[in-house]
NUVEX-309859 format. One record per atom (N, C-alpha, C): x, y, z. Coordinates in steps of 0.05 Angstrom, whole numbers, padded with zeros to 5 digits, always signed. Last residue first. Layout:
XYZ/...
END
This chain:
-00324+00200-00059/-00342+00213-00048/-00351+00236-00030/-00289+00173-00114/-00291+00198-00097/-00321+00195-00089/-00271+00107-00116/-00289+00131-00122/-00288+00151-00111/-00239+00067-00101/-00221+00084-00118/-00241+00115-00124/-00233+00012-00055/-00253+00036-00072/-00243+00060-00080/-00202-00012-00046/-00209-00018-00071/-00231+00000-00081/-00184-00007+00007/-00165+00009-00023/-00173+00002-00050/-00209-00001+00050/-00222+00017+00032/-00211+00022+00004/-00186-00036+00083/-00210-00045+00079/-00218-00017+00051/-00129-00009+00093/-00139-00032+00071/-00163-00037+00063/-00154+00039+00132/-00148+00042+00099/-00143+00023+00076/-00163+00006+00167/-00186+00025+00156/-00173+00024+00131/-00109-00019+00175/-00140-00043+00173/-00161-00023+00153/-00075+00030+00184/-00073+00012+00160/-00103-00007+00154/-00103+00052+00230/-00097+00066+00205/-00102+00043+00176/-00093+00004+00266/-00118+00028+00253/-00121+00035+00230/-00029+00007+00266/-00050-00012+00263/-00081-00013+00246/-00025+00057+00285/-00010+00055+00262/-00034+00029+00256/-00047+00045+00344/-00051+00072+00328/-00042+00067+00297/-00011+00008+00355/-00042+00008+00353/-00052+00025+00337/+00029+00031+00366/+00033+00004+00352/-00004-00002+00343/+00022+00072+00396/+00024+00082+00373/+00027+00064+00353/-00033+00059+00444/-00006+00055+00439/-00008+00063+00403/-00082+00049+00473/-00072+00072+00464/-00039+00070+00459/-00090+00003+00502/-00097+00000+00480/-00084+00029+00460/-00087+00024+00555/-00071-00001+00546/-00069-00006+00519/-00109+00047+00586/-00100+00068+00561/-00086+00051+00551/-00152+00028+00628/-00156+00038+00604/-00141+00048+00581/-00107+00005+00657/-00122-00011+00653/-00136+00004+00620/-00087+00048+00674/-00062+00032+00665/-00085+00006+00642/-00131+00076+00700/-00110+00081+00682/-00109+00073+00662/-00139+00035+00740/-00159+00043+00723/-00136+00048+00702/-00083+00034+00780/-00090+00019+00761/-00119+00014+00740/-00098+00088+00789/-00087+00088+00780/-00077+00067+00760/-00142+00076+00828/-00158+00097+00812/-00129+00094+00786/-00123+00048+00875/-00131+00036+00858/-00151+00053+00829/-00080+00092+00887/-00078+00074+00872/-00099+00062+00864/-00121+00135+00912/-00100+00143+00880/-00082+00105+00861/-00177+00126+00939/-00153+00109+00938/-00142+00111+00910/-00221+00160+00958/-00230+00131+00949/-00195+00119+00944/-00186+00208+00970/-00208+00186+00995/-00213+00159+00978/-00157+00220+00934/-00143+00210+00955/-00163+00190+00970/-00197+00224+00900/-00191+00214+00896/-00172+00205+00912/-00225+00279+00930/-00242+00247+00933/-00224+00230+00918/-00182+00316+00922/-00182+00304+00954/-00205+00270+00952/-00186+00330+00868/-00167+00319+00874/-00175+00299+00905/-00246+00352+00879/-00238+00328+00857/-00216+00310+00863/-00241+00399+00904/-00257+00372+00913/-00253+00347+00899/-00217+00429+00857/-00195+00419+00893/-00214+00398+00903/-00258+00425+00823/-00233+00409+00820/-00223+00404+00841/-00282+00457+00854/-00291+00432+00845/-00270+00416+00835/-00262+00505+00861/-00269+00483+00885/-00283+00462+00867/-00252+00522+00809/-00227+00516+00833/-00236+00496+00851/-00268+00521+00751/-00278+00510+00768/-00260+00513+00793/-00248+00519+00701/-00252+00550+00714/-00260+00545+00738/-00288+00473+00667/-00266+00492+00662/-00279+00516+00687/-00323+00422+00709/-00324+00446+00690/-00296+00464+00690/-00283+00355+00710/-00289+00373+00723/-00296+00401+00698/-00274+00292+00706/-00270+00310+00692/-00283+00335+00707/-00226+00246+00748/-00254+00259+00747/-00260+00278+00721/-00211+00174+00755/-00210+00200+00757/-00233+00217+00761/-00226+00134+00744/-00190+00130+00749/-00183+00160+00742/-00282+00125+00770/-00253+00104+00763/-00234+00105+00761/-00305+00180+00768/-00289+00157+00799/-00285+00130+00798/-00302+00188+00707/-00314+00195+00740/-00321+00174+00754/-00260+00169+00666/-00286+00158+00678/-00284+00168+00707/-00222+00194+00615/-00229+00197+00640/-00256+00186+00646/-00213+00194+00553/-00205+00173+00575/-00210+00175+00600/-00253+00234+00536/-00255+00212+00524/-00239+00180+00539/-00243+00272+00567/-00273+00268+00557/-00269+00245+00551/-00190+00279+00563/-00201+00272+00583/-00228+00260+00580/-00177+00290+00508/-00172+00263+00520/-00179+00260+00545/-00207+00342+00501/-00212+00317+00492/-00208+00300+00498/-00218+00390+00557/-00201+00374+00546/-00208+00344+00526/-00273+00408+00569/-00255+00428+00549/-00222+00408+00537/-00271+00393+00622/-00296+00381+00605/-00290+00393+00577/-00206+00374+00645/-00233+00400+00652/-00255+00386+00623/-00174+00336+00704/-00190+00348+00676/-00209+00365+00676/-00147+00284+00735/-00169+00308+00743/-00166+00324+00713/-00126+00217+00739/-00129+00244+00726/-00143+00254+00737/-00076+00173+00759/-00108+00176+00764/-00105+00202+00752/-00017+00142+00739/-00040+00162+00757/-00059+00171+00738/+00007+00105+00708/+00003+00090+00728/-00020+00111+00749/+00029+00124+00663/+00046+00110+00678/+00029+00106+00709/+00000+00123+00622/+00013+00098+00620/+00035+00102+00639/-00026+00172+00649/-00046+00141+00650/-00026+00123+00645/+00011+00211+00631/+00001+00203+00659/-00011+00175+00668/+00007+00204+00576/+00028+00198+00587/+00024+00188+00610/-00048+00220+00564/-00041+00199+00558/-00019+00189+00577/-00034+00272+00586/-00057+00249+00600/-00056+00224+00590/-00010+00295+00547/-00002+00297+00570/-00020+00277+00590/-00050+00304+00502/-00028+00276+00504/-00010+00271+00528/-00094+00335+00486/-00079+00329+00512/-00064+00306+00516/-00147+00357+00446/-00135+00324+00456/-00123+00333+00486/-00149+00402+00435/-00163+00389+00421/-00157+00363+00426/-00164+00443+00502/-00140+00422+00490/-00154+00405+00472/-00174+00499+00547/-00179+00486+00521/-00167+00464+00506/-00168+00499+00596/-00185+00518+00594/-00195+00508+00560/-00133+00450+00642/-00139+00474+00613/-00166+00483+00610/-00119+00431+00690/-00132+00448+00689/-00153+00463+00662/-00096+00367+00692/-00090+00396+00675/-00115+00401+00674/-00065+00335+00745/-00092+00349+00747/-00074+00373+00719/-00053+00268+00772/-00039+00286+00745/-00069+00304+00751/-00023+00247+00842/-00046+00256+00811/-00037+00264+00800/+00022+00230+00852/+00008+00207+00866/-00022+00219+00845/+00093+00228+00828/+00066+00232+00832/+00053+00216+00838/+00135+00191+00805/+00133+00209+00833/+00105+00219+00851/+00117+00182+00759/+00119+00161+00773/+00124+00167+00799/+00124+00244+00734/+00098+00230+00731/+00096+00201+00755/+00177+00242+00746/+00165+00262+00757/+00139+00244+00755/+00212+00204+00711/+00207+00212+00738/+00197+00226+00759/+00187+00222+00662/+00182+00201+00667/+00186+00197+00702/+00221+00265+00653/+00194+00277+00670/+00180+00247+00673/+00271+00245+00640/+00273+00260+00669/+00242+00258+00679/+00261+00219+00590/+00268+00201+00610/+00270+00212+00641/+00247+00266+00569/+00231+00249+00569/+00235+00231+00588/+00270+00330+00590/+00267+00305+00570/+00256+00284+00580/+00236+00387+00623/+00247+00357+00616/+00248+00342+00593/+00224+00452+00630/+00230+00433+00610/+00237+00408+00619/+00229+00477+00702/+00236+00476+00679/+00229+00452+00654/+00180+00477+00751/+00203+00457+00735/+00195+00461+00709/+00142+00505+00809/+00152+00513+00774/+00180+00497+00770/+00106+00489+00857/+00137+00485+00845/+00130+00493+00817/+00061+00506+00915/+00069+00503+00879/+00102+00509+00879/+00060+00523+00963/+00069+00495+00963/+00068+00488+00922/+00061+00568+00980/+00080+00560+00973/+00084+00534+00969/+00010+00614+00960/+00013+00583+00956/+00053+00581+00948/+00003+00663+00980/+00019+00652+01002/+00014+00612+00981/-00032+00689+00936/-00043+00675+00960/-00036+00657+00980/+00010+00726+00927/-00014+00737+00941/-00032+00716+00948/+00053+00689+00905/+00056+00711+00925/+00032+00714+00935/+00020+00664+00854/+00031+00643+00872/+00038+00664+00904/+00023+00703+00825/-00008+00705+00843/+00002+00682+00854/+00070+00725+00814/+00058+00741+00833/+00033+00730+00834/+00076+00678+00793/+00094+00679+00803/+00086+00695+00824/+00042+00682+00742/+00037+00668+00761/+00055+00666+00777/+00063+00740+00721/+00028+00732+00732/+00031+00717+00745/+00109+00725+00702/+00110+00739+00725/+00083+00739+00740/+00106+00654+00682/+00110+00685+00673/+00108+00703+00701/+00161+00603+00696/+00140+00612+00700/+00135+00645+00681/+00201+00562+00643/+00198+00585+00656/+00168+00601+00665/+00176+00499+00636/+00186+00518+00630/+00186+00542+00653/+00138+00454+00663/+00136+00465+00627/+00145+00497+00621/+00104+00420+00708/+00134+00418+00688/+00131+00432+00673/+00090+00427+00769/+00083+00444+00743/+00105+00437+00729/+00069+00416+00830/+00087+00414+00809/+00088+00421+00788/+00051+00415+00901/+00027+00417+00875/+00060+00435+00848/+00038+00379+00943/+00063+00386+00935/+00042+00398+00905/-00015+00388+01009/-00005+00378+00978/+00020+00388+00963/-00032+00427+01036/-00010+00403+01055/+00000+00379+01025/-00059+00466+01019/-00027+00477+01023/-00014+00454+01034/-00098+00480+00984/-00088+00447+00988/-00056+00447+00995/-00115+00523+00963/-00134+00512+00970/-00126+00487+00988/-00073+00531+00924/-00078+00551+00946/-00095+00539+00969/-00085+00496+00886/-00056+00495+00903/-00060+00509+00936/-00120+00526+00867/-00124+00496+00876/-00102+00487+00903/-00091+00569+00841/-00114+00576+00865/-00123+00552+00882/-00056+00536+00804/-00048+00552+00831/-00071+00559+00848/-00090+00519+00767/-00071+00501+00781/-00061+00519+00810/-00109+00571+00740/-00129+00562+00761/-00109+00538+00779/-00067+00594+00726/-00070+00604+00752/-00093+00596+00761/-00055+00552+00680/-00036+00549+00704/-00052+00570+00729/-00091+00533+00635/-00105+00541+00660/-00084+00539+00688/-00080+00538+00590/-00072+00514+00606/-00077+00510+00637/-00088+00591+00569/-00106+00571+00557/-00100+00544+00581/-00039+00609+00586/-00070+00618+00605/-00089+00604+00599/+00018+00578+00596/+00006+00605+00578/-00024+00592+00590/+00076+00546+00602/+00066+00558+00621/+00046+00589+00601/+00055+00473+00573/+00059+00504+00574/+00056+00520+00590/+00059+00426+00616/+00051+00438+00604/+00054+00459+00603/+00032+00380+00676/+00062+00381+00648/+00040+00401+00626/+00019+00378+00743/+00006+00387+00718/+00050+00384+00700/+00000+00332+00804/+00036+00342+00782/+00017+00350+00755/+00014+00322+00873/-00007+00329+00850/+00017+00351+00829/+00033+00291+00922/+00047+00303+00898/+00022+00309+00873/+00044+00281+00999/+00026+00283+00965/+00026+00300+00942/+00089+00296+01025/+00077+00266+01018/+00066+00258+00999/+00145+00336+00997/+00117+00340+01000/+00096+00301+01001/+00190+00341+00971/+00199+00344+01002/+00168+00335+01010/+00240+00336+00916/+00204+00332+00927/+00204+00334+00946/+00285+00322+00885/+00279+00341+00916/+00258+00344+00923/+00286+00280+00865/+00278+00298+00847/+00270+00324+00867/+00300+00239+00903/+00322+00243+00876/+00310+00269+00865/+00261+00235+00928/+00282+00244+00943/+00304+00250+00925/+00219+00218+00901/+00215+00243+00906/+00251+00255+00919/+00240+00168+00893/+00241+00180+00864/+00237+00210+00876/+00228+00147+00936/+00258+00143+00935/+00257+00161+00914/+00173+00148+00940/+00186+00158+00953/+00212+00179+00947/+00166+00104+00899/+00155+00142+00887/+00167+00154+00915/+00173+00062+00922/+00187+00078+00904/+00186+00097+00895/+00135+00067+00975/+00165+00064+00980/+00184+00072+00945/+00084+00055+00936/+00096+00076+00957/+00125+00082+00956/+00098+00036+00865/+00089+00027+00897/+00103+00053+00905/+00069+00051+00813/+00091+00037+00824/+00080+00052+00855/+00016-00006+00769/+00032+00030+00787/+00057+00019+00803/+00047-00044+00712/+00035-00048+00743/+00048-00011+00756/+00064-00035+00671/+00045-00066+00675/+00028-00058+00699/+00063+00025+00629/+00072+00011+00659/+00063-00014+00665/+00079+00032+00570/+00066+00028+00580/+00060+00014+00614/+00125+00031+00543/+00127+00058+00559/+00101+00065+00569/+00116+00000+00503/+00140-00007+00523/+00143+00014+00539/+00082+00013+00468/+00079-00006+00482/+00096-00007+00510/+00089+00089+00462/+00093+00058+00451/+00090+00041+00467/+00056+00150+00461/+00072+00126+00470/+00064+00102+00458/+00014+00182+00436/+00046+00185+00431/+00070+00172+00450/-00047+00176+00401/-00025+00171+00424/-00006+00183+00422/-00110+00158+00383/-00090+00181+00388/-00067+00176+00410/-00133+00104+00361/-00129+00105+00386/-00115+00132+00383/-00193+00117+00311/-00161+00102+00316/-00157+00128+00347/-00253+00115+00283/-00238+00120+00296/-00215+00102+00296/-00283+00144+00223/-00269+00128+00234/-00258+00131+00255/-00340+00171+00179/-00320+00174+00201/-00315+00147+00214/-00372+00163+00144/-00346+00158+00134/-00320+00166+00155/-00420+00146+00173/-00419+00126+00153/-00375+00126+00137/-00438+00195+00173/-00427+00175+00194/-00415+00158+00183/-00405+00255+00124/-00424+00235+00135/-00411+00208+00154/-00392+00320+00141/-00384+00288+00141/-00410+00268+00142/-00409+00371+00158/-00415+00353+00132/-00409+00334+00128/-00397+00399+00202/-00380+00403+00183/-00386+00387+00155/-00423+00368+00239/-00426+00388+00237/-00418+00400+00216/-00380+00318+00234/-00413+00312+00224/-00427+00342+00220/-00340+00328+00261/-00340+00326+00227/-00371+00326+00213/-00346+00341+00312/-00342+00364+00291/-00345+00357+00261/-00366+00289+00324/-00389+00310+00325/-00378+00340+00313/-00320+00271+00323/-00337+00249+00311/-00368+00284+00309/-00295+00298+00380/-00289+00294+00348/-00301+00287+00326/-00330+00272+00411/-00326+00299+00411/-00318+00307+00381/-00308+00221+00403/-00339+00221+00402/-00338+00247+00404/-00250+00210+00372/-00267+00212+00404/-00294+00221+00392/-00208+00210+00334/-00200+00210+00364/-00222+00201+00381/-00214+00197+00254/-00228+00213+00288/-00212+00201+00315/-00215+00210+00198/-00202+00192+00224/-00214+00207+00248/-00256+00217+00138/-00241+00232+00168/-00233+00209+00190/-00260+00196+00073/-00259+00192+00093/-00243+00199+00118/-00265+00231+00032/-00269+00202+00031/-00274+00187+00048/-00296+00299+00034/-00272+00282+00043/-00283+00249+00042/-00327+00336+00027/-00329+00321+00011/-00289+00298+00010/-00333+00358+00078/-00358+00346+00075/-00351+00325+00049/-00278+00384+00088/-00285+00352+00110/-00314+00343+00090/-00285+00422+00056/-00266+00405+00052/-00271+00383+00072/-00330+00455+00061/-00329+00441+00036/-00302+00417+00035/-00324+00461+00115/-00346+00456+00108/-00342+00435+00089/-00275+00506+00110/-00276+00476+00130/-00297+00452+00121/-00301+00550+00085/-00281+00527+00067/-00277+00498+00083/-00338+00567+00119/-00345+00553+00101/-00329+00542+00083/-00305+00580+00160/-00322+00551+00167/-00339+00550+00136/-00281+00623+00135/-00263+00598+00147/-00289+00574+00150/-00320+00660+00121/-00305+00638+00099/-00293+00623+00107/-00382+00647+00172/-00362+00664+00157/-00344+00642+00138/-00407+00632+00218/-00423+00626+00198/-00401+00652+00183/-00405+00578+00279/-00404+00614+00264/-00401+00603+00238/-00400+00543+00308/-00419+00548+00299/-00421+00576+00284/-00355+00493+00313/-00360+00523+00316/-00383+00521+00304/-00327+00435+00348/-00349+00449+00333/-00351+00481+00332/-00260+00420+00372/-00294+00425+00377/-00299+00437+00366/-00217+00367+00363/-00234+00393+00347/-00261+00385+00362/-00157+00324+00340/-00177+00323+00356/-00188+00354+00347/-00122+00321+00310/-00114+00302+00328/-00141+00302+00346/-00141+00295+00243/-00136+00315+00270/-00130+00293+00295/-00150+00282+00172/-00149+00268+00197/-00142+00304+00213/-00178+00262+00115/-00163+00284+00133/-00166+00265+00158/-00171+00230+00041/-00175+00228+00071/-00173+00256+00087/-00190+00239-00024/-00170+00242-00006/-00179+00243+00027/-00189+00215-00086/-00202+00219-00069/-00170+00230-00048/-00194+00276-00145/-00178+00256-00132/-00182+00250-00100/-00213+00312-00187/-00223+00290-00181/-00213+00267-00164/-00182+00358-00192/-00170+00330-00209/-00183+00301-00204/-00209+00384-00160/-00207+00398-00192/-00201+00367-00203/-00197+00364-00105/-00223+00367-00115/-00219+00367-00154/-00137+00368-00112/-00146+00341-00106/-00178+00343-00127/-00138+00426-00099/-00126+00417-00125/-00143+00386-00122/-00157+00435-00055/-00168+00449-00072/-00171+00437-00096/-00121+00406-00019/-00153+00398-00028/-00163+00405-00047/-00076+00443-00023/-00074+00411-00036/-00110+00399-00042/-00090+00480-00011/-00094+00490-00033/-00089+00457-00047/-00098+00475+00053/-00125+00483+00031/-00117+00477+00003/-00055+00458+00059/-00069+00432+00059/-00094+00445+00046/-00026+00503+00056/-00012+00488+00039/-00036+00467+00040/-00065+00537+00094/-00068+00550+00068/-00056+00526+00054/-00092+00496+00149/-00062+00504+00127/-00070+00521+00099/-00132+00461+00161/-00128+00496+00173/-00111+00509+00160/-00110+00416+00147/-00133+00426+00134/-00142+00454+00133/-00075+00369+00151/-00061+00406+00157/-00089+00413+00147/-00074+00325+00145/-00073+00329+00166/-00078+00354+00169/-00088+00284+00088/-00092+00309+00097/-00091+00318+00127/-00069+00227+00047/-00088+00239+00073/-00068+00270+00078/-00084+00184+00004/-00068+00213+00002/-00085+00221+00029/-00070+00122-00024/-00085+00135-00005/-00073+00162+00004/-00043+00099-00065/-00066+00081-00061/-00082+00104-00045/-00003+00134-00116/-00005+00134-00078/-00040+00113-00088/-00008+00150-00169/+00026+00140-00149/+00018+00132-00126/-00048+00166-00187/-00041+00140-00195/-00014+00134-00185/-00050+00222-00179/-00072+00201-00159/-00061+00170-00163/+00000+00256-00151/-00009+00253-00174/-00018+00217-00167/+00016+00311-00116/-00011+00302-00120/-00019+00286-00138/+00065+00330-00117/+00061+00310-00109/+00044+00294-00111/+00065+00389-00140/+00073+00364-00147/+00075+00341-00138/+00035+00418-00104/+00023+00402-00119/+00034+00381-00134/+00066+00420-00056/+00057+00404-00056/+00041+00405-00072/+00087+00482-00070/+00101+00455-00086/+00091+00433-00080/+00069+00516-00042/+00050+00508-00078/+00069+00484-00090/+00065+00532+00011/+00075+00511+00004/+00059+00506-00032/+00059+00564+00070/+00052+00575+00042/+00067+00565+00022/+00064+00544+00129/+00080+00553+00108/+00067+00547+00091/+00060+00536+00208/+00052+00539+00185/+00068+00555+00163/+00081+00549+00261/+00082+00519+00253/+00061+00514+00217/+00077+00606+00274/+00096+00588+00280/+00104+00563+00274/+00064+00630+00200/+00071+00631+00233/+00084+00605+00239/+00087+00620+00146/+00065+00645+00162/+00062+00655+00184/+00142+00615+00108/+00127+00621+00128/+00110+00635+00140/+00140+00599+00045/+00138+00615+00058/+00121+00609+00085/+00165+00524+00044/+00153+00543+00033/+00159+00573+00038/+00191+00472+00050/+00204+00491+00052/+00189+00522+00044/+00173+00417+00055/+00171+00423+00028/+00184+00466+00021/+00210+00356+00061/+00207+00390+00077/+00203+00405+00053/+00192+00297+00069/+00205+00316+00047/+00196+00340+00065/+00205+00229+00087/+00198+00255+00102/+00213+00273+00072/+00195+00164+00074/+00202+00186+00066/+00196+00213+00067/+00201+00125+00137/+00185+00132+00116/+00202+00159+00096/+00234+00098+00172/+00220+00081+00161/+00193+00087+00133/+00260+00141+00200/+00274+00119+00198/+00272+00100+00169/+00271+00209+00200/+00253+00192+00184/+00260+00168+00175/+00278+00234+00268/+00295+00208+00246/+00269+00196+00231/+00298+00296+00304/+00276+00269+00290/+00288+00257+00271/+00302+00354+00339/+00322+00317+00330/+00302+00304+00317/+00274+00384+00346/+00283+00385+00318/+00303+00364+00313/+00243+00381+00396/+00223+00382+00367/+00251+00389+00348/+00293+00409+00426/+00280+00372+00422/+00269+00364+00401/+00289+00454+00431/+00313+00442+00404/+00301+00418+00404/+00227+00482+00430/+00256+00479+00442/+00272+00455+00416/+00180+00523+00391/+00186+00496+00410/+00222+00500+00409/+00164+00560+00363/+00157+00560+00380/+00163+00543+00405/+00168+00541+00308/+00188+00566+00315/+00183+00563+00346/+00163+00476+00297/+00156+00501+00301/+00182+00524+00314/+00202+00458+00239/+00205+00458+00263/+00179+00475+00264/+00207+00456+00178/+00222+00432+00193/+00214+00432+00218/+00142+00461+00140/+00167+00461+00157/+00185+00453+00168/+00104+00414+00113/+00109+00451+00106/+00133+00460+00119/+00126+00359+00097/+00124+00369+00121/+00125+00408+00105/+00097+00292+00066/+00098+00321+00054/+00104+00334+00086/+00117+00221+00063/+00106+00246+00084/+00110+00272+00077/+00101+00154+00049/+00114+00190+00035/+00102+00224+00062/+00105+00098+00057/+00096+00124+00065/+00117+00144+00062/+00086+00032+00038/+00104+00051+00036/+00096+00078+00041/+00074-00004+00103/+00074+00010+00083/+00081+00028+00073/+00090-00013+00160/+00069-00027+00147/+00058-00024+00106/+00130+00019+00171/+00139-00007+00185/+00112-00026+00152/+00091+00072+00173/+00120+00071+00145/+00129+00038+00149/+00077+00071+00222/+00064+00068+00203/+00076+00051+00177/+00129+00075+00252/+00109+00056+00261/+00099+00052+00247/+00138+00133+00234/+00160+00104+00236/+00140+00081+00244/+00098+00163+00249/+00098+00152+00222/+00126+00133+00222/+00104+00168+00302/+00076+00153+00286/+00080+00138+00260/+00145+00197+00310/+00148+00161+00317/+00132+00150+00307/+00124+00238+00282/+00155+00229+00276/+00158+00187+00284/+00093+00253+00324/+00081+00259+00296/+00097+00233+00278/+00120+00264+00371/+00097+00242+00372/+00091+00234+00340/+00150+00305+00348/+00160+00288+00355/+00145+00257+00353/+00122+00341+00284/+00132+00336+00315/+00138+00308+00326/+00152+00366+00231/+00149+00334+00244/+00157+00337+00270/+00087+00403+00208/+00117+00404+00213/+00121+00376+00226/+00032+00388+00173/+00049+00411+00169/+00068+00417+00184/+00023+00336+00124/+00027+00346+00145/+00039+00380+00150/+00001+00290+00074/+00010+00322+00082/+00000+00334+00104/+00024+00229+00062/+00013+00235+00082/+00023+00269+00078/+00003+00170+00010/+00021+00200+00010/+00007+00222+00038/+00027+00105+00008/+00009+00133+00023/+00021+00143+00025/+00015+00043-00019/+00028+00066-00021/+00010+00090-00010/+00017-00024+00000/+00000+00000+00000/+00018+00025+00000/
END
């Protein structure tokens, strides 16, 4: 099976997907950029092991988008079994549809995830025409599944596959015990019994100063924050309500914040908005219970109230700070092997899997619909 995939830069998760995929078939990967402007040096190590990555080098628009007319040369329907569309928001993935449409050629989209708008202007009406007469949309989640349908998809051509960005082996068998999340707090200077741990940008959509008012609320809690330099907002509202029990931690690589998540006893992101949250993925394959806002997709979609977590309304303080404490009362471990239990299946070995079954089952239909 030949697949031509246009994307618009190779993030990391993005990067291992398609080594996984590329394992099953031949895969061509179109990227508008090499990097976001916006991200640290990490997002720019990647190895197109198993597929052929092209940087199509355009004009840049912003931070993770480029004004790309050379992916028309790629578009030619009798080289690829299956041409999918990730970038759809992209002027380069508008003008690839555009073209596709003219040449009569079918073509997929996918996301990582999307809530519905209801406004009535030229962005939602080009969105419109390009998911409604798409072959077929991949979907994440029943949230998801309800933007395409809004947007003109029919049921009939939406699919789901697992969203991830871990592999089997970075899946935990089993939480890890007291006595070792101890020994891990004493390596990572943790001083605090109970560790409630957010990973993520420090910016307002991620709801860091509701994480702190919570904090405020739960001064016998260690309450952690991985994701860079604080801004001065939350630094001075961490001051005015005396929450000294929040920590601000810099950036980690992967194998460091792996020690932080297995340290912890909850994962709580606050956000205010996330078309997924792969940060919860992470949390679940290692073993803690979640708190969430009803605004996050992977929560909505992996979180079960008072199985192996809660989802809570965005903006909420005391309901979330009530959130966190009933999960101590009913028991963070056994809420943690929920987890481990539900995200088992969310692996990128899976994920690639998906992909391929859906798209075999469809390579004989050559019709545009």
């Amino acid at each position: 099976m030949k697949i031509l995939w246009i994307s618009n830069i190779p993030s990391p998760y993005r990067v291992d997907f398609f080594n996984e995929l590329g394992k099953h078939c031949k895969l061509t990967v179109l990227f508008e950029k090499s990097s976001s402007d916006e991200r640290d040096e990490t997002w720019k190590k990647y190895s197109f092991s198993n597929f052929k990555g092209v940087i199509l080098g355009g004009k840049s628009i912003n931070t993770d988008k480029a004004l790309c007319f050379r992916v028309i040369s790629f578009l030619n329907n009798s080289k690829y079994d299956h041409i999918i569309v990730s970038n759809i928001s992209s002027p380069t993935g508008i003008i690839a549809v555009l073209y596709m449409r003219m040449k009569k050629i079918p073509y997929w989209i996918e996301g990582d995830g999307a809530f519905a708008k209801k406004k009535k202007n030229l962005k939602e009406f080009v969105k419109t025409y390009i998911i409604s007469h798409a072959k077929g949309c991949f979907s994440t989640s029943k949230v998801h599944d309800n933007y395409y349908l809004t947007y003109g998809a029919k049921k009939n051509a939406i699919f789901r596959y697992p969203f991830t960005s871990i592999s089997e082996e970075n899946v935990l068998k089993n939480t890890i015990p007291l006595n070792l999340k101890r020994d891990l707090r004493k390596t990572l200077g943790i001083k605090e019994d109970k560790v409630i741990l957010c990973v993520g940008q420090m910016i307002p959509r991620k709801g860091i100063d509701i994480f702190i008012k919570v904090a405020a609320l739960n001064k016998s809690y260690g309450f952690y924050i991985v994701g860079g330099k604080p801004k001065n907002e939350y630094l001075g509202l961490k001051k005015r309500l005396d929450a000294y029990n929040v920590h601000f931690v810099d950036f980690k690589k992967p194998d460091e914040l792996k020690k932080y998540y297995q340290a912890a006893n909850i994962f709580l992101l606050p956000t205010r908005e996330d078309i997924w949250g792969l940060v919860i993925n992470e949390a679940m394959a290692n073993g803690l219970p979640v708190v969430t806002t009803d605004r996050c997709i992977a929560g909505t979609e992996l979180v079960k109230n008072e199985k192996n977590g809660y989802v809570v309304p965005i903006e909420d303080v005391f309901t979330t700070s009530s959130a966190i404490n009933k999960v101590f009362e009913k028991g963070y471990e056994c809420m943690g092997k929920k987890s481990l239990e539900f995200i088992e299946k969310y692996t990128i070995e899976n994920m690639a899997k998906a992909h391929i079954n859906i798209l075999g089952s469809k390579s004989n239909d050559n019709k545009h619909k």
